[in-house]
C-alpha positions in Angstrom: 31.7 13.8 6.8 30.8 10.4 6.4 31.9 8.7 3.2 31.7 5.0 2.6 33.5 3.4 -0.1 33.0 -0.7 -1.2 35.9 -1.5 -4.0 35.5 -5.3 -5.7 33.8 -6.8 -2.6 33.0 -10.2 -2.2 31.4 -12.6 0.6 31.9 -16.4 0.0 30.8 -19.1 2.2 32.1 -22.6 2.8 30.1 -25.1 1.0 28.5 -22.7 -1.3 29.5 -23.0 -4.8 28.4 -19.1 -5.6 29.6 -15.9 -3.7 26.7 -14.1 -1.7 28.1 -10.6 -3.1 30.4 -11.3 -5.9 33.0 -7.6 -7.2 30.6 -5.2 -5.3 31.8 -1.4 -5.9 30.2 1.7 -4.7 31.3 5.0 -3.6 29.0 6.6 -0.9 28.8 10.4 -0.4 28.2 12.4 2.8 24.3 13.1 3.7 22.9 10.0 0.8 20.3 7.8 1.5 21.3 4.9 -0.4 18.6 2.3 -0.5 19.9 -1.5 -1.4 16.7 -3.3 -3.2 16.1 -6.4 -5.0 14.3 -10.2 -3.8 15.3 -12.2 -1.6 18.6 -13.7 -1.8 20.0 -11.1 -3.7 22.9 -9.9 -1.2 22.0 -6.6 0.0 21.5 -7.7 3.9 25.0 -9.6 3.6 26.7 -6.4 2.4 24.7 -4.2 5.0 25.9 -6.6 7.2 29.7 -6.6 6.2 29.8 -2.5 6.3 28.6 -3.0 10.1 31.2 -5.8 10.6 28.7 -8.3 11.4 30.0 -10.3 8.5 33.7 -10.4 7.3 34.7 -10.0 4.0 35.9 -12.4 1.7 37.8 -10.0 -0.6 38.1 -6.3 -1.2 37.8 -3.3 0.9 35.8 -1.2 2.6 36.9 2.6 3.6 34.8 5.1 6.0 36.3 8.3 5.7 39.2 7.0 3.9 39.8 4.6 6.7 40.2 1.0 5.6 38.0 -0.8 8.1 38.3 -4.3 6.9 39.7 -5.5 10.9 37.5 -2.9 12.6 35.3 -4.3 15.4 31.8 -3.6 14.9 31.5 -0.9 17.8 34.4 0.9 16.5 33.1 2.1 13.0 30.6 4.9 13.4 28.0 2.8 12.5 24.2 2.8 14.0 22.6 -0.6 12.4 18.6 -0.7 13.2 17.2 -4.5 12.7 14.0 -5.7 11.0 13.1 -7.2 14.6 14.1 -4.4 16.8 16.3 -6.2 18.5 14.5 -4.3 21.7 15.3 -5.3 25.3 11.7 -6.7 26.5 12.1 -6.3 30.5 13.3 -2.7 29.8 11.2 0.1 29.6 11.5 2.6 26.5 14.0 5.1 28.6 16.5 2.3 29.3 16.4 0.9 26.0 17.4 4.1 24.3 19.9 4.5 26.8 21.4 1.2 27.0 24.5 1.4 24.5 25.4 4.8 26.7 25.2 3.0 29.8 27.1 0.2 28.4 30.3 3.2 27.2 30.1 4.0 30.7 28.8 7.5 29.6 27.8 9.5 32.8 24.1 9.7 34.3 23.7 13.3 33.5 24.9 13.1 30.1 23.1 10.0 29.0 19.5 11.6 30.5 20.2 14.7 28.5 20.6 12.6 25.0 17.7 10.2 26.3 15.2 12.9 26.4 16.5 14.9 23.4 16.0 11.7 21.2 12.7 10.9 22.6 11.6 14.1 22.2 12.5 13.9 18.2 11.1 11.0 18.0 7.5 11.6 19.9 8.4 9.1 22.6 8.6 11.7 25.9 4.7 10.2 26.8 6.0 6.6 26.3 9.3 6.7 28.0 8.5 4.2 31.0 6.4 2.3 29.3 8.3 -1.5 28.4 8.1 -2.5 24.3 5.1 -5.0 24.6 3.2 -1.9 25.8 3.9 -0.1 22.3 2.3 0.1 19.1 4.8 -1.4 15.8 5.6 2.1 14.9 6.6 3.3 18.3 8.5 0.3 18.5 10.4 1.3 15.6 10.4 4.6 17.1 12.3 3.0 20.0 15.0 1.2 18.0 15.5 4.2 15.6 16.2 6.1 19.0 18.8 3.8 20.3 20.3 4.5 17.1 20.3 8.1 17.1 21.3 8.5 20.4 24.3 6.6 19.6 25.2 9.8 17.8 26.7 8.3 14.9 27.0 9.8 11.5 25.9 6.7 9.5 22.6 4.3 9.8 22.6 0.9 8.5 19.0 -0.3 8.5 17.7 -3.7 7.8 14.1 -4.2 6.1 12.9 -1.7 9.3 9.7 -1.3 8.0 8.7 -5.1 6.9 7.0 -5.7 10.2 4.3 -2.7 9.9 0.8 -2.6 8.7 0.9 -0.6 5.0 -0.5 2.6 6.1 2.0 2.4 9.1 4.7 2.0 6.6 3.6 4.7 4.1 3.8 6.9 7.2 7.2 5.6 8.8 9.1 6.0 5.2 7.9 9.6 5.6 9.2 10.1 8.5 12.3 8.2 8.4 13.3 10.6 5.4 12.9 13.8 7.1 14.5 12.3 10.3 17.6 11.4 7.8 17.3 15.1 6.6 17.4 16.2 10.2 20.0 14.7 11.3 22.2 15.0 8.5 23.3 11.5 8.4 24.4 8.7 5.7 21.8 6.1 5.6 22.0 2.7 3.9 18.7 1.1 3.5 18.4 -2.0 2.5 14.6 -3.2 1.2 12.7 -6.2 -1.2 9.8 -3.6 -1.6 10.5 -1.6 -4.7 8.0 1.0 -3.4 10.2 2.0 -0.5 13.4 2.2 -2.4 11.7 4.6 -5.1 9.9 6.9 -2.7 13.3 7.0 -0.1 16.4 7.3 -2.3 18.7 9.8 -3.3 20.4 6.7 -5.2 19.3 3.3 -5.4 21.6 0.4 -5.7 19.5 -2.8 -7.7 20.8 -6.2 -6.9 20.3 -9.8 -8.5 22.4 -12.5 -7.8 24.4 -10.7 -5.3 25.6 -8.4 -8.2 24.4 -5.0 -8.9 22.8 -4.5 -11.7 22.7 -0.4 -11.8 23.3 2.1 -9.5 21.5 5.7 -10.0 18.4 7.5 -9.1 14.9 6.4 -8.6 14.1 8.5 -11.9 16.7 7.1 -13.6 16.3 3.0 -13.1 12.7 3.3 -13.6 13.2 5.5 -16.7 16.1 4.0 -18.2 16.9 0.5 -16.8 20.1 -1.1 -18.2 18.0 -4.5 -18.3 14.8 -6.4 -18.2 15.3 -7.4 -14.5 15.3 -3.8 -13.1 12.8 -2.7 -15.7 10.4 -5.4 -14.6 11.6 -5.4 -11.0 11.0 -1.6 -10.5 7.8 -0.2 -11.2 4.0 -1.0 -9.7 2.9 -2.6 -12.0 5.9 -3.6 -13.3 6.7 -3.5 -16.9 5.2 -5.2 -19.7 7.6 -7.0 -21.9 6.8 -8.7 -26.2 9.1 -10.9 -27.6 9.2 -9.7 -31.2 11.3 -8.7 -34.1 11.4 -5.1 -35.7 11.4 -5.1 -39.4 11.1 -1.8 -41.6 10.8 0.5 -38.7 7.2 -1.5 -37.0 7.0 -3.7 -34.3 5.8 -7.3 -34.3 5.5 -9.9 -32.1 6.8 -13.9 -32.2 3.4 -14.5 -34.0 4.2 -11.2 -36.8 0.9 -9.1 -35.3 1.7 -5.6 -36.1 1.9 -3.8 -32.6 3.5 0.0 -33.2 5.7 2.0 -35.3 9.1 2.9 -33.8 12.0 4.8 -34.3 14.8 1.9 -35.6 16.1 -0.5 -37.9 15.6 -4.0 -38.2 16.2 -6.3 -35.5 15.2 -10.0 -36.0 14.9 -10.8 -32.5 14.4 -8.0 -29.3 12.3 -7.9 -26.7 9.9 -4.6 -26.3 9.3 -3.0 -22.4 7.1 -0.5 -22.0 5.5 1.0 -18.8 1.8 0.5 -18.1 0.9 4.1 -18.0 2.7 4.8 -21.4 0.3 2.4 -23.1 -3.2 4.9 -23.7 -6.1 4.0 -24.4 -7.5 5.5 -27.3 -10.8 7.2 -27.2 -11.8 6.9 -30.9 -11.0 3.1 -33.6 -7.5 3.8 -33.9 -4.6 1.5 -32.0 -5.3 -1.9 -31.7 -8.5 -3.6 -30.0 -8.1 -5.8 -27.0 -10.0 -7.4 -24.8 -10.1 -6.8 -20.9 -9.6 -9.6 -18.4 -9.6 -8.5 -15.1 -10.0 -4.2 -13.7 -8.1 -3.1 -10.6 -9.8 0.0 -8.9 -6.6 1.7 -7.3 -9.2 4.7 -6.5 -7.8 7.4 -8.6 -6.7 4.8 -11.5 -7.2 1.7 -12.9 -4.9 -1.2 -13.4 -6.2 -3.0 -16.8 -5.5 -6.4 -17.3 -5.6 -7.1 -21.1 -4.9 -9.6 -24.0 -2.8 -8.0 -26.8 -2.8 -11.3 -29.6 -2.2 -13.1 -26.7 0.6 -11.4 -25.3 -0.4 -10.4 -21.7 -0.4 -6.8 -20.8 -1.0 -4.4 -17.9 -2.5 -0.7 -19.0 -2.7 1.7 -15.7 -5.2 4.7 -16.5 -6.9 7.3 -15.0 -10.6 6.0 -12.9 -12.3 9.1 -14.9 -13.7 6.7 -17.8 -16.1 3.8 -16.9 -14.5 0.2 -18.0 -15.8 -2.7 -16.7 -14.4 -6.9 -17.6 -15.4 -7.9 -21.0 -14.6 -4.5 -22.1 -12.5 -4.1 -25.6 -10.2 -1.0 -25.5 -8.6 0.0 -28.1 -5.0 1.1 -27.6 -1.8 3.0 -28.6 1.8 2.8 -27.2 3.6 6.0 -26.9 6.6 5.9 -29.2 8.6 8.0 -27.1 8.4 5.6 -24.3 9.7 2.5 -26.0 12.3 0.4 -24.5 14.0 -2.6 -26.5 16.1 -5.9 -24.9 18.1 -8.3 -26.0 16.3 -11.6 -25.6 19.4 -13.2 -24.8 21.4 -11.2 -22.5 18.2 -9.5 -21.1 20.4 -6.1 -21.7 19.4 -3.0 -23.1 19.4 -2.0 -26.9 19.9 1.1 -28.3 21.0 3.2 -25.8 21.8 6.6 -26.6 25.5 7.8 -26.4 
């Protein structure tokens, strides 16, 4: 079992007028992979780094398995933390640096080579074992670190941006396989991440943060289908969200300058903001929706990403590459009505949410 459990945390530091993390609460469940996203700045490494007890808190508590660990040295919390750097040993060679935090616990020789080799062998590392890290590719590298962390035999991983230092096809390839290893092992993982595509493609749940507050908690489906707000509607997605400032007045859409842009399903609203996704915006293969023109075409290789002009309004249309566009194009399109988000222009929070 390894539970975590964050209630009203903060982190403050002297001579800063804002907390870092300001009433953070989250209850962790055995076997999730819980990935912390959001930009820069945003809190998630600090709090990554307070459930290590890297950082100390500023108020609130923290529980592992029910066990307030507030005044808990680092070592003793049944934490593995894996860094962005690696944080590997250079003059040792991969066997040694697996094995270091064993050595260091004064585990026996015979032991410790047993639990070397079994996590090198998980990981694809037997051929590499005496070879020292400048000798190693990024992802065995990783490889490496991600060993010293398993070998530690903890139940929970707290990993820092692990992946920021590959090449993108290395990446794509390492998310893979750090999910299945999670699986494998059966462990809690904590993730934290600035790249939106990790944190959909990894997490059970993902935890969004702005401003060192969360902004939702819930499943990848669920903040990219339903985000309580404009930031983690526009923050989530690839392309991200469009957004039209607009009023709604006898069931239509219009925007700031009253253009007509869909029907939808409410009442009046003098001032909301419309999100909807790029691939729920179709383009329409006879004269009805509306006519824009195109601006710039991204070839993606099985779709397009449509840069377009809707009365000014800028707009992002992801499509299918089956039909032949090209720039200078004009498209006529529709919005589905069933994918229609609204926002309060103000508080940037959602409208109309269903009971």
């Amino acid at each position: 079992m390894s539970k975590i459990s964050l209630r009203n945390i903060y982190k403050r530091y002297e001579n800063s007028k804002k907390s870092a993390v300001t009433d953070f609460n989250l209850e962790i469940e055995d076997k999730e992979f819980i990935v912390f996203v959001g930009p820069s700045g945003c809190g998630k490494s600090t709090t990554l780094r307070m459930i290590a007890g890297l950082e100390d808190i500023s108020e609130g508590d923290l529980f592992i398995n029910g066990k307030k660990m507030n005044d808990v040295a680092p070592k003793d919390r049944g934490t593995a933390m894996v860094f962005q750097n690696y944080a590997l040993y250079p003059h040792l060679n991969v066997y040694d640096n697996i094995g270091f935090g064993l050595k260091i616990r004064g585990v026996d020789k015979n032991t410790r080579d047993k639990s070397i080799r079994k996590t090198a062998e998980m990981l694809s590392l037997t051929p590499f074992l005496k070879r020292k890290p400048i000798e190693l590719s990024g992802g065995q590298r990783q490889r490496v670190a991600l060993g010293r962390a398993i070998v530690k035999e903890s139940e929970i991983f707290l990993m820092d941006e692990p992946l920021s230092n590959l090449d993108a096809k290395l990446r794509i390839h390492m998310r893979k396989e750090l999910v299945e290893l999670q699986q494998k092992l059966g462990s809690t993982v904590i993730y934290v991440t600035h790249d939106q595509t990790e944190a959909m493609t990894m997490a059970s749940r993902i935890v969004c943060l702005k401003d060192g507050i969360i902004q939702q908690v819930g499943t990848p489906e669920e903040l990219y289908s339903n985000p309580n707000n404009m930031f983690v509607g526009g923050f989530l997605g690839s392309p991200p969200m469009n957004f039209i400032k607009g009023k709604i007045e006898d069931a239509k859409f219009y925007d700031e300058s009253s253009n007509y842009i869909c029907d939808v399903n409410q009442d009046s609203v003098k001032d909301v903001v419309l999100g909807i996704r790029p691939e729920n915006i179709k383009i329409s293969n006879n004269d009805s929706g509306i006519k824009v023109p195109v601006k710039l075409i991204e070839l993606l290789g099985a779709d397009y990403n449509i840069h377009a002009e809707l009365y000014g309004n800028k707009i992002t249309i992801n499509t299918d590459a089956n039909r032949y566009i090209k720039d200078k194009d004009e498209l006529n399109i529709v919005f589905d009505a069933n994918k229609l988000l609204f926002f309060d222009p103000k508080t940037e929070m959602r409208l109309f949410l269903e009971d």
